[in-house]
matplotlib code that plots the C-alpha trace (Angstrom):
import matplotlib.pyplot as plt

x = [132.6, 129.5, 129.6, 126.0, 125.9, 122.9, 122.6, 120.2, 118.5, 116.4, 113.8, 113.5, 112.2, 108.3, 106.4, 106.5, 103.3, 104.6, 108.0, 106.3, 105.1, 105.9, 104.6, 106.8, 104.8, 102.2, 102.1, 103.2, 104.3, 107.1, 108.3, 107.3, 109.9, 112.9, 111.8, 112.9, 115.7, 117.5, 118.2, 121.8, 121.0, 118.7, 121.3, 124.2, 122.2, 121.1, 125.0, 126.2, 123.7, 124.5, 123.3, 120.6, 120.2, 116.8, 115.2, 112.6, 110.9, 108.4, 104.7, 105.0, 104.2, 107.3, 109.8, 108.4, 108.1, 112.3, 112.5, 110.5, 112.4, 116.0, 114.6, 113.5, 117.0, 118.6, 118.7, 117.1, 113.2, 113.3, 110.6, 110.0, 109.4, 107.6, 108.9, 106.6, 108.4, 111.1, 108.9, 109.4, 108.8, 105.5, 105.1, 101.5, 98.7, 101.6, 101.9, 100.6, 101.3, 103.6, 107.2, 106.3, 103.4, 105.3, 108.0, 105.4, 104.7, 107.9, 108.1, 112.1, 114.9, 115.3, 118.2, 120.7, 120.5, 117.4, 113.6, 112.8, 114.9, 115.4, 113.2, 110.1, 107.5, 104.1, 100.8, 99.3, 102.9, 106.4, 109.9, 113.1, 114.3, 111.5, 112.0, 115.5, 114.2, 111.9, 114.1, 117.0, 114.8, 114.3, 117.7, 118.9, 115.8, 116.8, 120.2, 120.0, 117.5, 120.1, 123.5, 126.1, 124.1, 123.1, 119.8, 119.0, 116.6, 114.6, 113.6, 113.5, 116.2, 114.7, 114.5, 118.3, 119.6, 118.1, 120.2, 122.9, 122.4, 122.0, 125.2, 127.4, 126.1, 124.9, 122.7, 119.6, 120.9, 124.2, 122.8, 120.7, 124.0, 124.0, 123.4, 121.3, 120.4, 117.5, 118.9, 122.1, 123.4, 124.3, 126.3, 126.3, 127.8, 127.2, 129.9, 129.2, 127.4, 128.9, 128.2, 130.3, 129.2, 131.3, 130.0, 126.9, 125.6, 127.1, 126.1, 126.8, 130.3, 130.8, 128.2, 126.7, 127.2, 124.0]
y = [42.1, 43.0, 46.7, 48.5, 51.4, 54.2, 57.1, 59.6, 62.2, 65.1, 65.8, 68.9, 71.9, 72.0, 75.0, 78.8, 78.8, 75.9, 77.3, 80.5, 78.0, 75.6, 72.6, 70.1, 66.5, 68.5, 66.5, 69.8, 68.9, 69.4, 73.1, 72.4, 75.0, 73.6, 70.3, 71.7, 74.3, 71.2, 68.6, 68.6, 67.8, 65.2, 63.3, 63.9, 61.8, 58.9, 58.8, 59.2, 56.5, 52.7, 50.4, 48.0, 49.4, 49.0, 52.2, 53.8, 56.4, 58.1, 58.4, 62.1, 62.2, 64.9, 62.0, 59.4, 62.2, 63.2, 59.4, 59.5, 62.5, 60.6, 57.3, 59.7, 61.2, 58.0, 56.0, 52.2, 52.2, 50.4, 49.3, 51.9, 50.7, 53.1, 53.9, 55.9, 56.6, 57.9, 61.0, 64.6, 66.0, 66.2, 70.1, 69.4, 72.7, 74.4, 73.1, 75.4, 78.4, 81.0, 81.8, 84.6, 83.3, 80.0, 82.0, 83.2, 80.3, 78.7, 78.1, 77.9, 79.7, 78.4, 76.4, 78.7, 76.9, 75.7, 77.2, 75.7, 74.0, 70.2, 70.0, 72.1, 70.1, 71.7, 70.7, 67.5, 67.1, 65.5, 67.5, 66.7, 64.8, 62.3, 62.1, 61.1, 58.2, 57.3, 57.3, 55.0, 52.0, 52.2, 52.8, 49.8, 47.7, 48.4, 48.1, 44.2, 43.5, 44.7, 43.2, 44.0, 45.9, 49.7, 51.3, 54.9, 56.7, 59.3, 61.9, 65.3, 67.3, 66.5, 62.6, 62.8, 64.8, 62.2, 59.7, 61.4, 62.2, 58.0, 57.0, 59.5, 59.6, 63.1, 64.6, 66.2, 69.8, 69.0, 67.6, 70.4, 72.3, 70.4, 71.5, 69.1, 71.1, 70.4, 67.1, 66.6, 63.3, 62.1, 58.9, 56.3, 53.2, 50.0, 48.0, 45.2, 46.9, 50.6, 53.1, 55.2, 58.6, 58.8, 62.0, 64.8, 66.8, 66.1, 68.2, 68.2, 69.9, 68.9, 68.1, 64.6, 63.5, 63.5]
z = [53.8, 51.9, 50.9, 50.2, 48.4, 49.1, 46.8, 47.5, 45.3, 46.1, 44.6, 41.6, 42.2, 43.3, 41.5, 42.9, 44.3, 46.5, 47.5, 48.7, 51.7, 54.3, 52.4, 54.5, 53.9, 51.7, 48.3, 45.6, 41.9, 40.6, 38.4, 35.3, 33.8, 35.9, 34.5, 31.1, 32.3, 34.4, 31.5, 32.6, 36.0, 34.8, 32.3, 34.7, 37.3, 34.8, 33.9, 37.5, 38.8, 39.1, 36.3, 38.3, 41.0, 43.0, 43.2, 46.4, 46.4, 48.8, 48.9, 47.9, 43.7, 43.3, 44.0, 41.6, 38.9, 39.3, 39.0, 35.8, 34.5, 35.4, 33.2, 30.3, 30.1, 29.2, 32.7, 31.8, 33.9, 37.1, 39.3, 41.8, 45.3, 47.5, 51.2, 53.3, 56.4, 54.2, 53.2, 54.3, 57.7, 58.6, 59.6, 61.0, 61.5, 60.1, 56.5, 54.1, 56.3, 54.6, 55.8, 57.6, 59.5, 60.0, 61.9, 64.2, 65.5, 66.3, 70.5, 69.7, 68.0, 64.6, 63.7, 61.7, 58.2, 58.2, 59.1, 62.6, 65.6, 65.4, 68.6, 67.2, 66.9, 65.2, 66.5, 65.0, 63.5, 64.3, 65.2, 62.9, 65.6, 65.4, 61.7, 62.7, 64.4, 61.6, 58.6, 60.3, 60.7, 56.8, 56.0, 58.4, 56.4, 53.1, 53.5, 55.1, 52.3, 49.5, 51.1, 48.7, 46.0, 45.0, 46.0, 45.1, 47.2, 45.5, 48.3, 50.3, 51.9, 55.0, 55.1, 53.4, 56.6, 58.7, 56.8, 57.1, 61.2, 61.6, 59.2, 60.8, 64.7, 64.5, 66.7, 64.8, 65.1, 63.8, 60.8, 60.1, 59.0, 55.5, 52.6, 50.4, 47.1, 44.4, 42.5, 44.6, 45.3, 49.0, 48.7, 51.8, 52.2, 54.8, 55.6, 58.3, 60.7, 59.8, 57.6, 56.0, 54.0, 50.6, 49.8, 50.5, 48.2, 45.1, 41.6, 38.4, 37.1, 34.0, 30.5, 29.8, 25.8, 24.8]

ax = plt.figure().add_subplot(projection="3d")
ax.plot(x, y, z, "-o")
ax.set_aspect("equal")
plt.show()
């Protein structure tokens, strides 16, 4: 039986003036002082990471810019394929609004670990649950196209918590509970016609030789 391997990476950190927003789907660069403070992060990933692999990324610049900064710290360039639907969630009138005045507008009780229910959807945007049902179809794709080979999947903590909700059967809410951390790697597999998660959000713990 053929056994694909997923890894996905989220993103690096996008700059203060960013993180002092909801930004959601907004297209925000990248830190560039965690860019330089993160070189372990950066060579643990390029070590960590399967030789060959095809490599996605989303329409959003800050994941095709971690992909650049894991090739310069030693992993060989790829090709990057680009994967819309596979971008963050797409917070709607309420991107750009600031955490504060985002809460305000929330017509349900936030999830506990994470800023806004699974079933909130924003004006002129799309709930986490319907990101749910728009990453799987990707996932499923990617992994019939690749049968028996290594993808990683450069992308947003969002998008990498719908994977996980479609590998493991979750509902949205329940996979709002994970943690998926700033260069982490969330590890699925697909075996036949099931998935199996090998691991979610895994760091680095111990130096790269340079």
């Amino acid at each position: 039986m053929t056994n694909t391997r997923i890894f996905l990476v989220r993103h690096a950190l996008v700059e203060p003036s960013a993180r002092a927003l909801i930004y959601g789907s907004m297209d925000v660069p990248l830190c560039d002082l965690a860019l330089q403070q993160e070189a372990l992060s950066y060579r643990w990933l390029a070590a960590r990471l399967p030789a060959g692999a095809r490599w996605v990324v989303t329409s959003l610049s800050r994941t095709r810019a971690t992909a650049a900064a894991i090739f310069a710290a030693g992993y060989p360039e790829a090709p990057l394929q680009t994967e819309p639907d596979l971008a963050e969630q797409h917070l709607g009138e309420w991107q750009g609004l600031s955490h504060e005045a985002f809460a305000e507008k929330l017509r349900h009780p936030p999830h506990p670990f994470w800023p806004h229910g699974a079933d909130e959807k924003p004006p002129g945007g799309e709930s986490f649950s319907e990101m749910v049902e728009r990453v799987a179809p990707v996932l499923e794709r990617l992994a019939a196209e690749t049968p028996g080979g290594d993808i990683v999947i450069v992308a947003h903590g969002g998008s990498i918590r719908a994977a996980i909700a479609h590998a493991m059967g979750l509902t949205p809410h329940q996979a709002l509970i994970f943690s998926i951390k700033n260069l982490s790697l969330t590890r699925l597999e697909k075996q036949g016609a099931d998935w199996r998660v090998a691991a979610v959000n895994e760091e680095p713990f111990t130096p790269v030789a340079a």
